[in-house]
N, C-alpha and C positions, 0 to 999 in steps of 0.2 A: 504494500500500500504506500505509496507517493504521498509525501507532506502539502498542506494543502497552502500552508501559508498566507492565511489571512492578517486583518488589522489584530485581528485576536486571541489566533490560537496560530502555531506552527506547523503542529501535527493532526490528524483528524479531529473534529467536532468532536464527537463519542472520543476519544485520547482525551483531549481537554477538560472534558465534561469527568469522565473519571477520575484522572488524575488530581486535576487541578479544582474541581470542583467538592467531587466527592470525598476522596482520600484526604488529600491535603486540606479540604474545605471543612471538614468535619475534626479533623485536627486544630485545627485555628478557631472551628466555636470552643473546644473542648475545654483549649489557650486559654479564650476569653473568658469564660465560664472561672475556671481555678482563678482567674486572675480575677476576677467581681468578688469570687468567695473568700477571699484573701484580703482583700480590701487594697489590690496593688493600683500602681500610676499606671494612665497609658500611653506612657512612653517606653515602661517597663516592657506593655503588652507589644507593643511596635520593634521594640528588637529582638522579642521573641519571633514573630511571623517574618519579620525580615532572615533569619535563620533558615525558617520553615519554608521559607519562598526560594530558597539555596537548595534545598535540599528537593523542593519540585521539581527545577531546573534539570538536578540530578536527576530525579526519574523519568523525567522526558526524554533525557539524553542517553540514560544506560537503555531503558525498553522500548524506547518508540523513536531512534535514532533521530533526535531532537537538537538541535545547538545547544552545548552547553553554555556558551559564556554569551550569550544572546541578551543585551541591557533591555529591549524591549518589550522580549517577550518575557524577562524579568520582570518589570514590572506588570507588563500585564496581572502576571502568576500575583503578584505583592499587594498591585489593589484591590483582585478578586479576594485576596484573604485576608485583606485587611477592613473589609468593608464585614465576610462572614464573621469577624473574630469580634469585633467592636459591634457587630449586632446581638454574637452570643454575652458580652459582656454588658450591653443592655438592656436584655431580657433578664439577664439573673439579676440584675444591681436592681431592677424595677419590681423584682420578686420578692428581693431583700427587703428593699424600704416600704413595701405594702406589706409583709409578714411580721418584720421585726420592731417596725414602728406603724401598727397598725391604728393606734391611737390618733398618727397625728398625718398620717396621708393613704391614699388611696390610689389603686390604678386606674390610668389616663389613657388608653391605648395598649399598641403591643409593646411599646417601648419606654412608655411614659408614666410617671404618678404626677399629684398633686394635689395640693397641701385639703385635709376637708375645711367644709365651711362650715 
């Protein structure tokens, strides 16, 4: 199978969508998740997935004959998991402060509290 080489992906759709999505994208809510539970920065969380976005790279490259040292499809790999990691870490932090301070906020959405009235 020939690399398809879009704005997006390097390697097939379905590659992509596995890899970088799936695997790696479930790893990076996992990230964000431990990191809301911990009560870490995210900047901490940001040089975690920038690791994890290294380490995509690498499997695109060892199984799906991918470029490794590709800066674009780096970040590509780096915003798709930085957008799934910082959502998983705002689903749990909005879990957090409706659970543990249920006293004094409520949830607002999938990502949101706010304060009751």
């Amino acid at each position: 199978m020939e690399n398809e080489n879009t704005l997006l992906w390097e390697v097939t759709f379905w590659e992509f969508l596995f890899v970088t999505v799936l695997l790696a994208g479930s790893a990076a809510y996992l990230t964000g998740r431990a990191m809301a539970r911990t009560w870490q920065a995210d900047l901490q969380l940001a040089v975690y997935i920038v690791l994890l976005a290294a380490a995509t790279r690498f499997i695109h490259f060892a199984l799906f004959k991918g470029t490794l040292l590709s800066l674009h499809y780096y970040l590509v790999d780096l915003v798709v998991l930085l957008v799934i990691a910082f959502l998983g870490k705002r689903i749990t932090r909005k879990r957090q402060m409706t659970t543990q301070y249920c006293f004094d906020y409520e949830p607002n959405g999938l990502i949101g509290w706010r304060a009751k009235s």
